[in-house]
N, C-alpha and C positions, 0 to 999 in steps of 0.2 A: 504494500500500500504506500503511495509517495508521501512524503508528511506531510504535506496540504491537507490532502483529503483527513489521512490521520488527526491533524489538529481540529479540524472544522467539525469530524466528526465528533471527537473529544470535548468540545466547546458546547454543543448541540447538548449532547447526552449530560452534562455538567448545568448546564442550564435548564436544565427540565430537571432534572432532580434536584436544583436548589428552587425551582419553583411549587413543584409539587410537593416535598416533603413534608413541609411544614400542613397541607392539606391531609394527607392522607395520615400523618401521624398525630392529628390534633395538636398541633403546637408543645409536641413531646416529644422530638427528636433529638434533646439532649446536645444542643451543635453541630449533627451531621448537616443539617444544612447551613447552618456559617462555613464549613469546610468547604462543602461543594460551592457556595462564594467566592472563597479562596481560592479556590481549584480553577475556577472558573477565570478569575482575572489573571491569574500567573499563568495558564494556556492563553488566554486572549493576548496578553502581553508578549510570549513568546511567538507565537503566531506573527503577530503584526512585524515586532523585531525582525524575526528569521525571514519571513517572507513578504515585508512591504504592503505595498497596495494590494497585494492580491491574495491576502491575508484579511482583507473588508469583509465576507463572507460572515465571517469569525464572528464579527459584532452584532449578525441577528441574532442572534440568544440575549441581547445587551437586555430589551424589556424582559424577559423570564429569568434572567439570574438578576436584575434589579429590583424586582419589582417587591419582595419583603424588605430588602432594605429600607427602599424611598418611603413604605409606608409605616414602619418604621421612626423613620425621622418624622415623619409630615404627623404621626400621631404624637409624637413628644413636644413637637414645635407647636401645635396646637393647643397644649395642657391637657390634652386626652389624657394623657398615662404620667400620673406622679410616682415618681423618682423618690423616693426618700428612705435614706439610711439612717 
């Protein structure tokens, strides 16, 4: 398999499972999905590096591995979810 393909598929399957996890495991996956976060932007990042523009592919998973994060922030920056130690 050339690494292109490799990464992009890599990137894909990283991206749907830090999307999905958090659904399917009720919000009880213990940080597999921060890892597959992780996982996700250190392939996206090497992707782009090793192979430039055409390495772009890479970044449709950008809304499925983003999309807990942004919500996420967007519910703390709203004062939905108190913080307090």
């Amino acid at each position: 398999m050339k690494p292109f393909v490799a990464l992009t598929t890599a990137s894909f399957i990283l991206a749907g499972s830090a999307f999905l996890l958090p659904w399917i495991t009720h919000f009880a996956d213990q940080g597999l999905s921060f890892l597959a976060h992780i996982c996700w932007v250190v392939v996206s990042v090497l992707a782009l590096v090793s192979q430039g523009k055409r390495a772009l592919p890479v970044l449709l998973g950008a809304p499925f591995a983003l999309f807990w994060p942004v919500v996420l922030v967007w519910v703390i920056a709203s004062g939905g979810l108190r913080l307090s130690f």
